[in-house]
N, C-alpha and C positions, 0 to 999 in steps of 0.2 A: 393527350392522345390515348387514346383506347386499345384494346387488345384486338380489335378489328383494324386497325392501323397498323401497329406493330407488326399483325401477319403481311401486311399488303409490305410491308417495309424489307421484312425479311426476306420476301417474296423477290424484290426487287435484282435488276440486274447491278447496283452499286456492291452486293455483296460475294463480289466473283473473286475465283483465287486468286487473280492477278491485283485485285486491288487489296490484296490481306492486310500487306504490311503498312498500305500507308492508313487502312482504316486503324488500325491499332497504332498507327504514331499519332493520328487523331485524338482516336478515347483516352492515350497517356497524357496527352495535353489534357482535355478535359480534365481529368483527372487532377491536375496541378493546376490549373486554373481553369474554371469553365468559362469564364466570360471570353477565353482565347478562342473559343471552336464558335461556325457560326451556329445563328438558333434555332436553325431546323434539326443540327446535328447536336446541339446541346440538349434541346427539346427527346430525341430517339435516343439519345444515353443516361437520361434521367429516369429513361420508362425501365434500365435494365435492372435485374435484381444485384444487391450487394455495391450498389453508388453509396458514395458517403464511407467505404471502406478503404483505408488505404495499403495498398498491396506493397509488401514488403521489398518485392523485386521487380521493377516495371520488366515487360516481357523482353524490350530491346534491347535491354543491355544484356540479356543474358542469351540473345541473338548473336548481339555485338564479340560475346565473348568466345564461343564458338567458332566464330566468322574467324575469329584470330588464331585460337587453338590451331582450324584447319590451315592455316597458312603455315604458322610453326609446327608443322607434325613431328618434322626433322628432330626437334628435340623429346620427343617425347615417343619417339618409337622402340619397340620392345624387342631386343635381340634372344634368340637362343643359347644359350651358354653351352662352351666345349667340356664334357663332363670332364675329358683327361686335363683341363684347364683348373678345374675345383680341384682335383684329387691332388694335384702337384702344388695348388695355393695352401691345403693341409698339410703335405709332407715339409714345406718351407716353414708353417708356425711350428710344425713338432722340433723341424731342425732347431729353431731358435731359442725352443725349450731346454734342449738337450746341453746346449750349451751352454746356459742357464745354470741346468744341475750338476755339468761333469766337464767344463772347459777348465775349473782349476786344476784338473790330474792333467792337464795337457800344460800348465805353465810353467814359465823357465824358473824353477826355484833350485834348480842344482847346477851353479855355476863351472863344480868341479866336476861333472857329471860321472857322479859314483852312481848313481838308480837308474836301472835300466827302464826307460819309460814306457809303460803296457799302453800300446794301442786300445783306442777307446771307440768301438764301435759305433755307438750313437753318433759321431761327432766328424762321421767320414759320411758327405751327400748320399752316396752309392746302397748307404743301409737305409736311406727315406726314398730310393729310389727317384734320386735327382743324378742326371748325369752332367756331362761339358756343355751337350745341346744346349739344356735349361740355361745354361751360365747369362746367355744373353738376355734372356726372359727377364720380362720386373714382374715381380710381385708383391701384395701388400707383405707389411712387416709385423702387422699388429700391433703389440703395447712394445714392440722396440724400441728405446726411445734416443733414435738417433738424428730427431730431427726432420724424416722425412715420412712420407708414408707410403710409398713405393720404390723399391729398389732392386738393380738386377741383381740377379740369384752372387755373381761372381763376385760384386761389389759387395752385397749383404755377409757372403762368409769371413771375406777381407777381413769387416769388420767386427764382426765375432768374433775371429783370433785374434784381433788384438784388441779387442774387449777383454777377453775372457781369459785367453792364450798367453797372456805375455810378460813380463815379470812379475807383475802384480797376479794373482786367484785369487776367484771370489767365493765361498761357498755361503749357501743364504738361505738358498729354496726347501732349507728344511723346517725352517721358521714359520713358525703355524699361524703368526700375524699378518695377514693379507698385506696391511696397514704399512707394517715392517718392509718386507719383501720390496713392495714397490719401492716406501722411500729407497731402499739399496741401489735400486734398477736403475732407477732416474739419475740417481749421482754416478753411478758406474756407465750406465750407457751411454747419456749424455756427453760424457767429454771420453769416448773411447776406451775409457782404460788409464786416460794419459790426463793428468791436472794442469791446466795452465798455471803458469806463474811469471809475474813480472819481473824484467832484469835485475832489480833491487831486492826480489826474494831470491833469486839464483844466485846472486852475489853473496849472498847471506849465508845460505843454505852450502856454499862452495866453503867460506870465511868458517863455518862451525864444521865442517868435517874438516879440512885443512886444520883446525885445533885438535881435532881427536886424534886423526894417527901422528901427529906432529907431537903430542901429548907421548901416544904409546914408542915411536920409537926413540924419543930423549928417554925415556924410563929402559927402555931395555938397552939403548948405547951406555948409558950413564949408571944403569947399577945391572949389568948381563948377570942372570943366574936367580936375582931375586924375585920372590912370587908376587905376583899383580895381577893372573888373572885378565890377561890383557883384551881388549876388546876388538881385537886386531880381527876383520871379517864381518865384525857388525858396526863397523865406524858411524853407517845413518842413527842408530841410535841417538845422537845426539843431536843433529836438528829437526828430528825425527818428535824426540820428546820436548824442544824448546817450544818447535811450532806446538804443537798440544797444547803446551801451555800458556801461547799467547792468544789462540783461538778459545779455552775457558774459561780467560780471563775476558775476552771481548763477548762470552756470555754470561756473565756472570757471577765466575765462580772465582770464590776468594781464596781459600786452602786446596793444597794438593800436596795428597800426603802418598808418599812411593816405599814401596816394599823392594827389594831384590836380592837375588845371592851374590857372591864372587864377581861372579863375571861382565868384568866392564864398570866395575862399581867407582875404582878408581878415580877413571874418566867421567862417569855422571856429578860425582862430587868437585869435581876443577869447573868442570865443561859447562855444568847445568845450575849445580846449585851456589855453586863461584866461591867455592874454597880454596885459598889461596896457594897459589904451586909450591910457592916455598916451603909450605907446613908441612907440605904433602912429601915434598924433598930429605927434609929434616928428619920424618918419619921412617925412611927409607935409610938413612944415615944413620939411625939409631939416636938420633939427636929428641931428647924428649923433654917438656916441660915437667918439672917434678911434679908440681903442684895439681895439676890436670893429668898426669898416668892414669890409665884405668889398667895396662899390663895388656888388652886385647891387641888384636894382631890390624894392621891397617884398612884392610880390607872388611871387615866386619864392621868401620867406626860410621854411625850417621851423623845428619846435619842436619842445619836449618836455615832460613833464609828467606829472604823476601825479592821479588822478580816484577820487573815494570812491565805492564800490559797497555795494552790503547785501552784497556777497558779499569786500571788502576793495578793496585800492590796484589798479588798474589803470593801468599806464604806458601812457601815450600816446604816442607819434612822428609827428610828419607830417615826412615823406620834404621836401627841399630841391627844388625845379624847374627840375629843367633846361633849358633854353626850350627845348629840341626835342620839340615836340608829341606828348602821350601817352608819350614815352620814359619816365619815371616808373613806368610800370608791370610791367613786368618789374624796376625796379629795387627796388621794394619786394615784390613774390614773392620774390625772392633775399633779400631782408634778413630774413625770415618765417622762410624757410626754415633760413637761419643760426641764427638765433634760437632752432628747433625740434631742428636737429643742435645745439646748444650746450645743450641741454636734454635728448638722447640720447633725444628722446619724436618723433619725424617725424609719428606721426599723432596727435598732441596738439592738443586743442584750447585751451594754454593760451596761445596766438600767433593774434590772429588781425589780417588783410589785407585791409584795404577801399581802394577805389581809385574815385574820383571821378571823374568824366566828363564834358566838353560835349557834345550832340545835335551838336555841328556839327563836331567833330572823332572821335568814336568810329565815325562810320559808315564817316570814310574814311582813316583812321591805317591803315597795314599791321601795325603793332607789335601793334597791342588783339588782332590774330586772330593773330598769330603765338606771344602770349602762352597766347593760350588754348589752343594749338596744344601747349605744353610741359604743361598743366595736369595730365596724368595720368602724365608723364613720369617714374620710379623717383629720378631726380636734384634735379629740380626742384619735385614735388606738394609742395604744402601742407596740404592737406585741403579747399581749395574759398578760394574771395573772394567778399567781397561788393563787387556791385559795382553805384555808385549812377550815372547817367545824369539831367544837370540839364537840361533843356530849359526855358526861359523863351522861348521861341516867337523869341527876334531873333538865335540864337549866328550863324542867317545873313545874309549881307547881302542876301540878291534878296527883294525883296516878294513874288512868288508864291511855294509852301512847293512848288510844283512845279515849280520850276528848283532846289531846291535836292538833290533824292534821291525817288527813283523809288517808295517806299514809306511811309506814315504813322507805321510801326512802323521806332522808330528802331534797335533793337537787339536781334538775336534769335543765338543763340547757347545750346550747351548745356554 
């Protein structure tokens, strides 16, 4: 067919608007098979230019696609947003920050409430400019990680105080590891503040405090007057550090070597590292083996010992005390550390350094900041301590808790 056809063709009434769409369901057939169309019309689309190309998206379907779009618009229609809606969804993330950075000054850590606790502005709705109205509103929560991703304002603060508010405080956000921060967030937020545990850990955990003050008051009916240091008001301590140690042990770690002073040391060595009461009795009696006297006083004596974990033996060590307050502590980083060069593993975690603490001597010992001062040091790092701070509210002697340190937070350090 010729170029004088083709005009006569195009010319024709066949190519009127009404018939568009089915001339183009035609040429797409062609297109996929020509021998489908007949061959006058195979004949007039062989004369067009760019046959033999095959087009990546036949026109119909992206007809088809359209046809559907307008049927569903419903979902795809664009609202205007209430500004005072955004400004209130910002003042909800700043709130959850603030408690983030300042909900531990608001937790219950003074049972005997000697500190008078300073209101804390950030941490009251009415300073981000959320009132009672808001309470029913939801809003998103952000990186809070409770779970949900929308929550009403009343329910979200709920859970912030006792996230953040409640016997436990978290202080974190000063931790310049992004890394860090989060992992905290995640364990902290996730279970509220509050760790689940099975009937057979509470029974446990009931079973090892029940030995400790059952420990401290045989010791004070049965010799009243003598010093021991007693750990009377930090009783958790003790399954406090078992669990610790059957969780290092279920990662890995094989020694766990402890530092502390006086206080509660008694009870660590029965309770924890399982020296037997009677020796401990006998010492109290004045009853001594001749052969084994060193002449120090009980309270200063260390031990050693091995502890069954799901994860195998872990050696115990508690470090000997030197009576010069908090000196102990760099002495057992150095023994950690040995421990870890004698191991040729330096950031291994299978040594690990916990060091014990009185509220009444860690705030004002120079050693505890000197220590922590070597902590990242090439020669002396360990991989980090844990490090426990017992306050039973009397380590001081002045009745007001403000003669005794300028601050309610006894120990802040990174």
């Amino acid at each position: 067919m010729q170029n004088g056809a083709m005009k006569a063709w195009l010319d024709s009434s066949f190519l009127s608007g009404s018939n568009q769409s089915w001339i183009e369901q035609l040429y797409e057939d062609f297109l996929t098979d020509p021998d489908s169309v007949d061959a006058n019309w195979r004949s007039m689309f062989q004369q067009l230019p760019g046959t033999g190309v095959k087009p990546d998206q036949f026109h119909s379907k992206t007809r088809d696609y359209f046809r559907r779009l307008a049927k569903d618009a419903s979902r795809y229609t664009s609202s205007i947003s209430d500004p005072d809606t955004n400004v209130k969804q910002v003042k909800v993330l700043q709130l959850i920050n603030a408690y983030r950075f300042r909900g531990h000054q608001h937790a219950n850590l003074d049972p005997l409430g000697l500190w008078k606790q300073e209101r804390v502005a950030d941490l009251d709705p009415a300073y981000h400019d959320l009132t009672e109205a808001d309470f029913q509103d939801s809003y998103n929560v952000g990186s809070f990680a409770i779970g949900k991703d929308t929550m009403k304002l009343g329910d979200l603060i709920a859970a912030l105080k006792q996230t953040y508010c409640g016997s436990i405080g978290a202080e974190y956000m000063h931790i310049t590891s992004t890394e860090e921060k989060r992992w905290i967030q995640q364990r902290i937020e996730s279970v509220a503040g509050k760790a689940s545990f099975t009937a057979a850990e509470k029974k446990r955990f009931l079973s090892e405090l029940t030995a400790a003050e059952g420990l401290e008051r045989y010791l004070g009916a049965k010799f009243p007057g003598a010093k021991r240091f007693s750990l009377e008001g930090g009783d958790a301590l003790i399954p406090m550090l078992k669990e610790m140690i059957r969780h290092a042990g279920k990662s890995g770690t094989r020694e766990v070597v402890l530092g502390m002073a006086h206080r509660g040391r008694l009870n660590v060595l029965v309770n924890v590292l399982g020296k037997k009461p009677q020796d401990l009795f006998d010492e109290f009696a004045g009853k001594h083996k001749e052969h084994l006297g060193t002449g120090d006083v009980k309270y200063h004596m260390g031990f050693s010992s091995d502890m069954e974990t799901e994860g195998g033996l872990v050696h115990l060590a508690l470090a000997f005390n030197p009576s010069h307050l908090e000196i102990v502590s760099p002495v057992v980083i150095g023994s950690v550390r040995a421990r870890l060069d004698r191991l040729d593993e330096p950031s291994s975690n299978k040594v690990l350094p916990i060091t014990i603490h009185g509220d009444a001597a860690v705030t004002g010992q120079g050693v505890v900041q000197e220590t922590l001062n070597m902590s990242k040091a090439r020669g002396y790092e360990v991989g980090g301590t844990v490090r426990i701070v017992i306050n039973n509210q009397v380590g001081f002697t002045t009745s007001n808790p403000l003669d005794a340190r300028s601050t309610p937070i006894l120990y802040r350090y990174r």
